[in-house]
N, C-alpha and C positions, 0 to 999 in steps of 0.2 A: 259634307265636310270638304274643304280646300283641296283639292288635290294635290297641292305641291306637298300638304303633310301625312299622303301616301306612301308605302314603303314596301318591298317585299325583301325576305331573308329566309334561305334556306338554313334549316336546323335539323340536325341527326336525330330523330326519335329515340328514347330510350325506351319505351315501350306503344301500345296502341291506345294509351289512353287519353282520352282529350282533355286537354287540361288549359287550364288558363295563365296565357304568360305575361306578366307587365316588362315594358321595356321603357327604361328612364334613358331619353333620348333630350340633349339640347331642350333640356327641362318640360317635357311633354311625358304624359304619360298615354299610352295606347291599350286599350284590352285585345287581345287577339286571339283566337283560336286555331288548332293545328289542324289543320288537314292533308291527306298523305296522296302523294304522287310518285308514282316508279319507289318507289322504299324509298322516298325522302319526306319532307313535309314543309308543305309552302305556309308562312301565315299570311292573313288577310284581315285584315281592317274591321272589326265588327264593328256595326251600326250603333253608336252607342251617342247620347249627349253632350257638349261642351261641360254640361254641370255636373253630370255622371263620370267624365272624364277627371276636373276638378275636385271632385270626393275621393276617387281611388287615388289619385294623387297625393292628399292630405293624408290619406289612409296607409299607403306605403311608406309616407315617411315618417310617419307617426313610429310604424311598425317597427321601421329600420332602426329608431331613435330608442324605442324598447330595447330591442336584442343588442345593438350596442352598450347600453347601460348596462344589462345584465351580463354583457361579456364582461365590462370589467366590475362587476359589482361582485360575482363568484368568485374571483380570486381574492377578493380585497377581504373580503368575510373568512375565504380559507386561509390567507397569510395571518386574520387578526384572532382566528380559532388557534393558528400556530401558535404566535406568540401565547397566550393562554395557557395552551396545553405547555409550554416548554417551561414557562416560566413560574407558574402559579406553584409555591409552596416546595421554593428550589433548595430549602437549607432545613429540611424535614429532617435532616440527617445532618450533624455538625460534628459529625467523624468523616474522615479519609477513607471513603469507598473506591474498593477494589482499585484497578491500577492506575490512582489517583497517586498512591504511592510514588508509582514513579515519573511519570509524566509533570506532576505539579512540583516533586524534586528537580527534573530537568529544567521547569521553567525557572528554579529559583536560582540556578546553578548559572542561567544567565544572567539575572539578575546581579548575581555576586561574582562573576567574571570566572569564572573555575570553568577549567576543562572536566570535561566528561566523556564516555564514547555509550549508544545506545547506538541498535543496529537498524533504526529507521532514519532517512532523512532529514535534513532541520527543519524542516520548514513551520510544519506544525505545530514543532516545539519553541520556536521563536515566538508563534505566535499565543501559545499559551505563556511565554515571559512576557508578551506585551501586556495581556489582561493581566499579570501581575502588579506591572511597573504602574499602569492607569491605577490598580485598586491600592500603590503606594504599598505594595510588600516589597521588604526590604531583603527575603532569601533565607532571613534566618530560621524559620519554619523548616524542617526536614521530612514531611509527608511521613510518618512512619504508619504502615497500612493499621487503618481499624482506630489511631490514636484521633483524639480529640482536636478542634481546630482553636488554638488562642486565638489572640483580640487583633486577628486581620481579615481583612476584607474576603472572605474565601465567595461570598457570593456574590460579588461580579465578575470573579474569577469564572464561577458556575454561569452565571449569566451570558457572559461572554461568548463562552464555547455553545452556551442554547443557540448563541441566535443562527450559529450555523444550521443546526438543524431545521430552525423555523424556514430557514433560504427553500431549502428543497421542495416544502411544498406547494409556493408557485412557480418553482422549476419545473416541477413533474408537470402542473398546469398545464404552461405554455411549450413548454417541451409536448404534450401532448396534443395538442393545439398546431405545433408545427406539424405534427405527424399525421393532421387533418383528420384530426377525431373529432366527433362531436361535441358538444359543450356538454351534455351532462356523461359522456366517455373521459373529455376531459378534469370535469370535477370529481368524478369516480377517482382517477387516478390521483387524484392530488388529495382524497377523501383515506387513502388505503395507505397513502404516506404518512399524512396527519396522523392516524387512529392507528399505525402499529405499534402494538406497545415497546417491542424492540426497539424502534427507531426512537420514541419518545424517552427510555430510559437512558440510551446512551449518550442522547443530548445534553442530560441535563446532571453532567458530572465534568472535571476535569478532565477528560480525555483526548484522542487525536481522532476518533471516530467519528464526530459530526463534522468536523473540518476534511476527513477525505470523503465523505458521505455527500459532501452538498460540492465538493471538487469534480466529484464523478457524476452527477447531476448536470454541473456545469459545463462536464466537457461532449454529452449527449446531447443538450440544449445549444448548443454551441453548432455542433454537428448538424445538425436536423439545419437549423440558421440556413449556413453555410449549404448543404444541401436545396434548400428551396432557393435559392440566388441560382444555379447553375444554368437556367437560362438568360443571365446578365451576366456572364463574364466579366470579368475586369472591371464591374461597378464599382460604386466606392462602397455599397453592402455588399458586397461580393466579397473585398477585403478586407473589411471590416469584420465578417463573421469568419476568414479562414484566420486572419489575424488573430482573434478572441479563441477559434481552436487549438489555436500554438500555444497561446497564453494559456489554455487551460488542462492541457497536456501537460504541460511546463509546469505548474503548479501542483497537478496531482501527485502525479513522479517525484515531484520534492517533498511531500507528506510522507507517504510510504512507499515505497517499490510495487506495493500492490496496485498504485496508478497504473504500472508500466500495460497494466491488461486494461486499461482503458483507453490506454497509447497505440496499445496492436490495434486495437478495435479501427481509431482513426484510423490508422497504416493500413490494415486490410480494405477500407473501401476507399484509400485514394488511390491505393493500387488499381482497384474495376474499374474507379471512375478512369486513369490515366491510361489502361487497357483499351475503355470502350473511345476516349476520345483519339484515341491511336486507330479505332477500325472508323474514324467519320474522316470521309475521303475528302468532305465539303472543307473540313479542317486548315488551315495554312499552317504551313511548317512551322513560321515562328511566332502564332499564336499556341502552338501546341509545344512546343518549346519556352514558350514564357510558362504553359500551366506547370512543368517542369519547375521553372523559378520559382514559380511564387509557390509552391509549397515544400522547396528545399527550404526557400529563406523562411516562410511560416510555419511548417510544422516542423519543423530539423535545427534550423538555429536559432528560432524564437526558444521552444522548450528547453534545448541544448542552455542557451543563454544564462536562464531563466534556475536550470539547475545548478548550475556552476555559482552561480551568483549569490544563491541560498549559501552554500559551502563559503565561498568568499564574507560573507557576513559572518557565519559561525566560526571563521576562525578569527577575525577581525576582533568579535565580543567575546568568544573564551580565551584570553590573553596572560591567562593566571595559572598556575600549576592548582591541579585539582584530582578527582578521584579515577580518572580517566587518560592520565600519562600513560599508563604500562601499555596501551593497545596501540600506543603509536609508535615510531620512531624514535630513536635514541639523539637524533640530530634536530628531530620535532619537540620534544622536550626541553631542548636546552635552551630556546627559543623562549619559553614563558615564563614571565614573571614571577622570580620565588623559588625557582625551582633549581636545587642543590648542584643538580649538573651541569651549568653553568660554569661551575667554577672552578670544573676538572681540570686539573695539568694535562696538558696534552700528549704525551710521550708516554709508552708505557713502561716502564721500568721494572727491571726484578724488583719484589722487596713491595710493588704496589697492590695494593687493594683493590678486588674491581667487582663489579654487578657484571654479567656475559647473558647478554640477549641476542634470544633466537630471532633470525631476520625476517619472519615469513610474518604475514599479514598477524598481527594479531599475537605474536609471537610469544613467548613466555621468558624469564630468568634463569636461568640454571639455577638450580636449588638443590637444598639436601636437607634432612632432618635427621634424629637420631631413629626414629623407627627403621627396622630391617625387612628386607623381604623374605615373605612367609617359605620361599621356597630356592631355587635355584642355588644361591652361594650363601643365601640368607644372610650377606653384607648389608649396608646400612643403602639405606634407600637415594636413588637422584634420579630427582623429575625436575621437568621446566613450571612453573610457578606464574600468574596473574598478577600476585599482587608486589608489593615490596614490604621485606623486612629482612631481617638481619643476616637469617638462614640462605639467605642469597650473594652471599659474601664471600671471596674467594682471593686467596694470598697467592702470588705470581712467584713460583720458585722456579732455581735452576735443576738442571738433568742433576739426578744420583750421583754422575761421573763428576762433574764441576763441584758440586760442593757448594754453599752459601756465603758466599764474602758478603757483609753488610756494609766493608768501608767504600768498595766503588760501587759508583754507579752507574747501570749497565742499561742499555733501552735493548728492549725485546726488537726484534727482525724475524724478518721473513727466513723459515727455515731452520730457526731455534728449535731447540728442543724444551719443555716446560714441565713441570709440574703444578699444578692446583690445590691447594691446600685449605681445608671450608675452615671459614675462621671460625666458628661455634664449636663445632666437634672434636677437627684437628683431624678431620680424615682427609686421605690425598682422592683425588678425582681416578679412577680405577675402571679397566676394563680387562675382559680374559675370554677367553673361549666356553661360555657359559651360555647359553639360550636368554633372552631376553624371556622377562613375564609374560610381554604380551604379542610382540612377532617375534616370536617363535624361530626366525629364520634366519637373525640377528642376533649379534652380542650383549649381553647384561651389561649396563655401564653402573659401577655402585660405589661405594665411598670406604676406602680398605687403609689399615697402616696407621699410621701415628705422626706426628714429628721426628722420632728417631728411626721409626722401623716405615721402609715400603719395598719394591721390589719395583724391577722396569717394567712392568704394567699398569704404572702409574703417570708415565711420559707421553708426552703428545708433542706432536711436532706443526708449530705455526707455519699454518700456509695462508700469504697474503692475496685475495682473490678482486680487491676493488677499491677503490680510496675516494668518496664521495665528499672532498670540500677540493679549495686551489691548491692543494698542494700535491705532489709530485706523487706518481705512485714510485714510492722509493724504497720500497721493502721494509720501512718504521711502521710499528703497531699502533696507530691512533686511537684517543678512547672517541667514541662516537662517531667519528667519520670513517674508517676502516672496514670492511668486509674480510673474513676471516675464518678457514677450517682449522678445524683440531683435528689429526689425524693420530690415530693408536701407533706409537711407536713399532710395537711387536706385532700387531695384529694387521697393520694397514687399513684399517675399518675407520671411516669419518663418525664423530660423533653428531649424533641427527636428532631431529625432533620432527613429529608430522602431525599435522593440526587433525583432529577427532580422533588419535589415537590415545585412549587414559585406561588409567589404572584403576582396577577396582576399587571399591573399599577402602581395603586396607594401603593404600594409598592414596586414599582422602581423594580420588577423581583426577587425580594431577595426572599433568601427561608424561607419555613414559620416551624417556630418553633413553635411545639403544646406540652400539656401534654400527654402522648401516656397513656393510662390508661391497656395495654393489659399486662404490666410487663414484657417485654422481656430485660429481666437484661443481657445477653449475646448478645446482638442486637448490632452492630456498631451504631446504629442511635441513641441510647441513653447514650452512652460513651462519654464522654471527657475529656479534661486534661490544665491543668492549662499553657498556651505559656509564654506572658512575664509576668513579677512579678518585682513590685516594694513597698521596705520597706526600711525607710533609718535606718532602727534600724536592719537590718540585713545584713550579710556582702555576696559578693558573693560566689555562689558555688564554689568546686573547679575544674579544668581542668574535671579532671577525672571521675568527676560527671556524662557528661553528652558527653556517648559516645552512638554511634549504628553501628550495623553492613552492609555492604556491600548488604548482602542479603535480610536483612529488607527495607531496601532502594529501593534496585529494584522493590521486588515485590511490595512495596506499591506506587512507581511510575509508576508500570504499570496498577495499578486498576486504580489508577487518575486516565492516559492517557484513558483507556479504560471507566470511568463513564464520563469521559469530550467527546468523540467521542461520545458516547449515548445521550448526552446531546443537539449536535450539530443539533437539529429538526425546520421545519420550523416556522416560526413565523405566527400565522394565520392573524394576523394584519397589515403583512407588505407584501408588492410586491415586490418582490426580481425578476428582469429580467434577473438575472446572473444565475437563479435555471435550471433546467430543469427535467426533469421525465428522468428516464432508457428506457421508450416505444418512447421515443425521440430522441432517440440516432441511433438508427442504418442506419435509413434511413435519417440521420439529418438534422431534422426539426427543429433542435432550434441551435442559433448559440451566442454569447456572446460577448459583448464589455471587451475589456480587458484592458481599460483607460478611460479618460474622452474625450468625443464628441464632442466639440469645434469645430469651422469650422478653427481655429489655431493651433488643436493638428496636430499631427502625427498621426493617427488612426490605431488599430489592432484589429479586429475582430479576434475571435477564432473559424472556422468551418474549414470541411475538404474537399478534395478535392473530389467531388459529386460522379465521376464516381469512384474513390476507394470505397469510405463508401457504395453508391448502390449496385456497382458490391459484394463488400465483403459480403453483408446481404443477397444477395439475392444467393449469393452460398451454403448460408445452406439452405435452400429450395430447392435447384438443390441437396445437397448431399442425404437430406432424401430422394426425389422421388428415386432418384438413386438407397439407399438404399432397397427400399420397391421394385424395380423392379428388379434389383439381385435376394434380396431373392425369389421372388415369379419366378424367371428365374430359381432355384437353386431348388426349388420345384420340380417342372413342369421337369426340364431337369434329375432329378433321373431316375435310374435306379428300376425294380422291384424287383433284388436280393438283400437282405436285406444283403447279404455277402458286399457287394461293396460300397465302403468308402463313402459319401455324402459329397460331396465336389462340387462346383460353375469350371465348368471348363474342368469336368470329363465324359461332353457329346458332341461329335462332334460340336453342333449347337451351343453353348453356345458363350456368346462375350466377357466372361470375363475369365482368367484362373485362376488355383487355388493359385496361385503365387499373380498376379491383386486384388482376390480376398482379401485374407490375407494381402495384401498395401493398399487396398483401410479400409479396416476393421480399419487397425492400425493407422492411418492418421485420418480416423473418430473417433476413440475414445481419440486421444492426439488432434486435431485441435477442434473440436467442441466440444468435452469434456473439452480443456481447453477455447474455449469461454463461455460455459454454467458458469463452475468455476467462470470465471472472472463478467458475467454480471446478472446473474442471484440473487446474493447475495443482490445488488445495489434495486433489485425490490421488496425484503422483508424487507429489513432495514427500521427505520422510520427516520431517518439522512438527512441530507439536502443532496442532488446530483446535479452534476455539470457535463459540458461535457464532461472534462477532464478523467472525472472517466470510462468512457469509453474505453480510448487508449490502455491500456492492451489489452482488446476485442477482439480489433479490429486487435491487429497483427495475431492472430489466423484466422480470418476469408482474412484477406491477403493472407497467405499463403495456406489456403483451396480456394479459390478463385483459385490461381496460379495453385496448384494439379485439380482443376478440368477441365482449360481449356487443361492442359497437357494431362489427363486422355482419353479428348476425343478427341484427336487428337493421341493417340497412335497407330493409324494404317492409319490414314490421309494420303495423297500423299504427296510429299515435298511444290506442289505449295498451295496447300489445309491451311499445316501450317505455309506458310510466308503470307499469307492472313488473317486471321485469327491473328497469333500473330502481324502482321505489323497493322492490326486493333484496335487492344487490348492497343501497344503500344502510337498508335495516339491519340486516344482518353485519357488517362490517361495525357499524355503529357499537351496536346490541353486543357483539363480541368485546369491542374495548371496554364497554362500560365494565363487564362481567368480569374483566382482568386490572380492572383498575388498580385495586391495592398494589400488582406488581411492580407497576412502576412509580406511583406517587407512597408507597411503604406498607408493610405490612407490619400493624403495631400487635405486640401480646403475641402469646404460642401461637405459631403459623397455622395451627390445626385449626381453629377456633372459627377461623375468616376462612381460609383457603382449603379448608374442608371437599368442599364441589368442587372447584378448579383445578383438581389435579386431573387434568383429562388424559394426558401420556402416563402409564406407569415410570418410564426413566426419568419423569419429573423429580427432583426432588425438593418440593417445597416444602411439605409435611415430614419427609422419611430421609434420615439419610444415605439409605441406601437405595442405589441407583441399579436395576437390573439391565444385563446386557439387552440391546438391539439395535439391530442393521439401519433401521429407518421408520 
């Protein structure tokens, strides 16, 4: 052979075995053999034919033109098995399953421009009003859970929200594919998304769960990207994938808050990464300084952007007065179309009419009804109230001492003294030295006296604390724009309200409004501000009066949302068999009716496919052992010269190399660092939890799952790993089919069919009674 197409290349041996390497060189292909010198291995040129040479050639690229085909031919089969599973036989049910209810009423509420307040972000929800508006619903539908669907398009609305789900499973794919899994590790994982029955029922309903499902999907895919680029800095894929991680942090965060643990996730490893690039001395300052920029501007003001922006839409299209006024602002209301408060007189006068809302997020009305409390002065009941109606109405009098003149007319000031009079009852607003019901440590405020009879524990003295429009803080009571204590004349005690404090029962849940005696005059919980106002002796404000800004809006629609989430804790009185614990989740022990039971519904049960959720849970137990046995391999397999680098890998005997080592490390701190993220928040919160709140979770431990059966087949025989994964896939499969009716319906008495499948006793597909357990 020619000598000039002689070559030599030193190559690291992975082990001693001789093996045959082809090198596609300047379109030559060479057969070579290893042979070992000093622990390296030279190759050398075997003696082989021009024609011999010519056929491996043909032959490699024959081969090469195989495995590329089939990389993309496996996905294209698992996205068109998606579609299938998601879509096939999606209107099995033409009732309002489970909280279809209220997500597909949110969407219609865009639709028909009304405000609303729900305590998850809009995004999701917008986009379930888009599949309204395509399938040409016009809003008038009201989701009432369990009722029947009239003559609108509900199943593209269904359809819609599937194809989120179908997205994930060539996410998980190629997501797993970036994490340099093998192709059939790879297909496993996108195999165990496809076939969970959980993940397939939640797709295939009006909900917000396959839209942050396949968000969260996308912002791990994203990551992983953005990861493999790290040795091309500054590329244009470089930025491109940290770019696509903003964007999909940004996105998730704006479906539910529950993104935000997909958000840490990023944040925790741009932290290491901007750590370790901080210890490479090779580094220049204002290269490592730009890696500073570009992900303040990508990951901090793209998603930042991104979030805001959602908000700015949703207030943009709910421009209506609607069911969802009372959680806002009193100066945010008057702003929308329709809405009565608009037309308040501005000044408050003796002699007016007024709604008095509490200013704290989320805040409630002063109210009153005729029921009395059961105990203390057993006077007539005042709590702060949600919603609007009449019993929230209240007559602005003067002190005892003055008397009621109705010929003049008089504007309330700072430092008046007032009385309150409920216009239903006729009782005056009333406080005394009595123990409040429920703190205990404060004054009963309650509703005492008549029109002719009260006594000065009925007076409260205006103190003006803030005046939010252009007008002058001038000691005048403004309805709406104003900030304002009521302080007990006799007692000195502000009257207060404090968000999760309610009354039992027998005051219908409403929160209890006490005297707070501690003086916290800067306290939300003792501020409020005058809503509607009616005086026919005064004229309306004008336009201009009663404006606010974009940014006061937001943030005080995100404290709502966030005191309303807080809010959302179990009820100790009541049996909720939709609930379930987070120590129930993984090995799923509890599973959830997702309509009503009838031996005439369609029935869907919400559980997941047994051998995903088991297999998945119990892979982080196989990763720690693993963990602790590396390390303590990595110990043990040192070297005694302290010169020589400590690295897993770096001793003949070892079974992991250092390469193995550093993937197995980085996988364990994004896969079950992003399950901990996701599940671990769910087991401190005091919020009510559901199964669903799980599914994030669980994709992480899918794909740590997938990575660990690959891991330990990475030196397996070939027939070793069609055993093995033809195992892996069986079973997976074999489990959906056996759970099918869950998610495509269970027709006739559940008993009948789902007889066998109750494998958990806390099931309750057959019984409805669900016995305690931990997990």
């Amino acid at each position: 052979m020619d000598s000039e197409l002689k070559q030599e290349r030193w190559v690291e041996p992975e082990d001693k075995t001789p093996l045959l390497v082809e090198i596609d060189s300047d379109d030559q292909i060479y057969a070579l053999k290893k042979s070992f010198k000093d622990g390296k291995c030279k190759t050398i040129e075997d003696e082989i034919s021009l024609e011999q040479l010519q056929q491996l050639k043909m032959m490699h690229k024959l081969a090469s033109e195989i495995q590329r085909l089939a990389v993309a031919f496996i996905p294209a089969v698992l996205t068109a098995l998606s579609l299938w599973t998601r879509l096939r036989d999606i209107v099995s049910s033409n009732s309002v399953v489970w909280d279809e209810a209220h997500f597909g009423k949110f969407g219609s509420f865009y639709i028909k421009r009304e405000f609303y307040f729900d305590v998850h972000p809009p995004l999701a929800k917008m986009l379930v009003a888009l599949s309204g508006y395509l399938a040409d619903f016009d809003g008038s539908f009201d989701f009432k859970s369990g009722a029947d669907y009239p003559d609108i398009n509900y199943k593209f609305m269904r359809q819609f929200n599937a194809m989120f789900g179908v997205f994930m499973v060539p996410l998980a794919y190629y997501t797993a594919k970036e994490f340099r899994l093998s192709t059939a590790a790879c297909a496993f994982a996108a195999t165990m998304v496809l076939l969970d029955n959980a993940y397939l029922s939640i797709s295939r309903f009006i909900l917000l769960d396959s839209m942050l499902l396949s968000a969260t999907c996308f912002v791990l895919f994203s990551l992983s990207k953005f990861r493999n680029q790290r040795e091309h800095a500054f590329s244009v894929k470089w930025w491109l994938w940290l770019v696509m991680t903003g964007v999909s942090i940004g996105t998730v965060s704006s479906m539910k808050w529950v993104g935000l643990f997909a958000t840490s996730l990023v944040g925790l490893y741009t932290i290491e990464e901007l750590w370790d690039l901080f210890g490479d001395l090779r580094l220049p300052k204002s290269s490592y300084l730009m890696h500073w920029v570009a992900r303040v501007v990508c990951l901090i003001i793209i998603p930042c952007s991104i979030y805001v922006a959602c908000f700015v839409a949703h207030f943009k299209v709910l421009d209506h007065t609607g069911s969802g006024d009372g959680t806002m602002t009193s100066l945010f209301q008057a702003g929308l179309k329709g809405s009565p408060i608009a037309d308040n007189p501005l000044e408050i006068a003796y002699g007016s009419v007024v709604t008095i809302k509490h200013a704290a997020p989320n805040g409630g009305l002063l109210h009153s009804h005729i029921q009395t409390f059961p105990g203390g002065s057993k006077q007539q009941q005042v709590t702060a109230y949600h919603h609007k109606d009449s019993n929230n109405n209240w007559k602005v009098m003067k002190a005892l001492s003055e008397g009621q003149s109705e010929s003049e007319l008089q504007i309330v000031r700072h430092g008046d003294i007032i009385r309150l009079l409920h216009n239903q009852t006729e009782r005056h607003l009333h406080s005394h030295p009595i123990k409040a019901p429920v703190t205990v440590t404060q004054w009963e405020v309650s509703g005492y006296g008549n029109l002719t009879h009260g006594d000065p524990n009925d007076e409260w003295i205006v103190e003006i604390v803030g005046e939010h429009s252009n007008y002058p803080l001038d000691g005048i009571l403004r309805s709406l724009t104003t900030k304002f204590l009521l302080r007990h004349r006799v007692l000195g005690c502000l009257l207060s309200a404090e968000k999760g404090i309610y009354l039992p029962q027998w005051g219908f849940g409403q929160v209890e409004i006490k005297c707070d005696q501690r003086n916290q005059t800067t306290s939300k919980n003792s501020i409020w501000n005058i809503e509607q106002h009616w005086n026919d002796r005064l004229k309306p404000a004008v336009t201009s009066a009663y404006k606010t800004s974009f940014w006061k809006n937001f943030w005080y629609l995100n404290q709502a949302m966030m005191a309303s989430n807080n809010g959302l804790i179990p009820d100790p009185d009541k049996v909720d068999n939709l609930v379930s614990s987070p120590t129930q989740w993984p090995f799923l022990a509890k599973g959830m009716r997702m309509n009503g039971w009838g031996d005439n519904n369609v029935k869907f049960y919400l559980v997941g496919n047994p051998v995903v959720w088991w297999s998945s849970a119990l892979s982080l137990f196989v990763f720690v052992g693993l963990l602790g046995y590396y390390s303590v391999q990595n110990i043990r397999a040192l070297p005694t010269d302290s010169t020589v680098t400590k690295l897993v890998g770096h001793h003949e005997q070892a079974t992991i190399s250092a390469a193995e080592w550093e993937h197995f490390l980085f996988l364990g701190k994004t896969l079950v660092g992003g399950w901990f993220l996701h599940f671990l928040p769910f087991c401190v919160m005091a919020r009510v939890t559901y199964l669903h709140h799980y599914f994030p979770a669980l994709y992480f431990t899918i794909l740590l799952c997938s990575y660990l059966v690959d891991h330990s087949l990475r030196r397996a025989s070939t027939t070793r790993k069609i055993a093995v994964w033809g195992t892996a896939f069986t079973a997976v499969i074999a489990s959906f089919i056996w759970f099918w009716p869950v998610s495509y319906g269970i027709y006739g008495p559940a008993a009948d069919t789902m007889h066998n499948r109750q494998w958990r006793s806390a099931w309750n597909i057959i019984n409805d009674y669900t016995p305690a357990t931990f997990m």
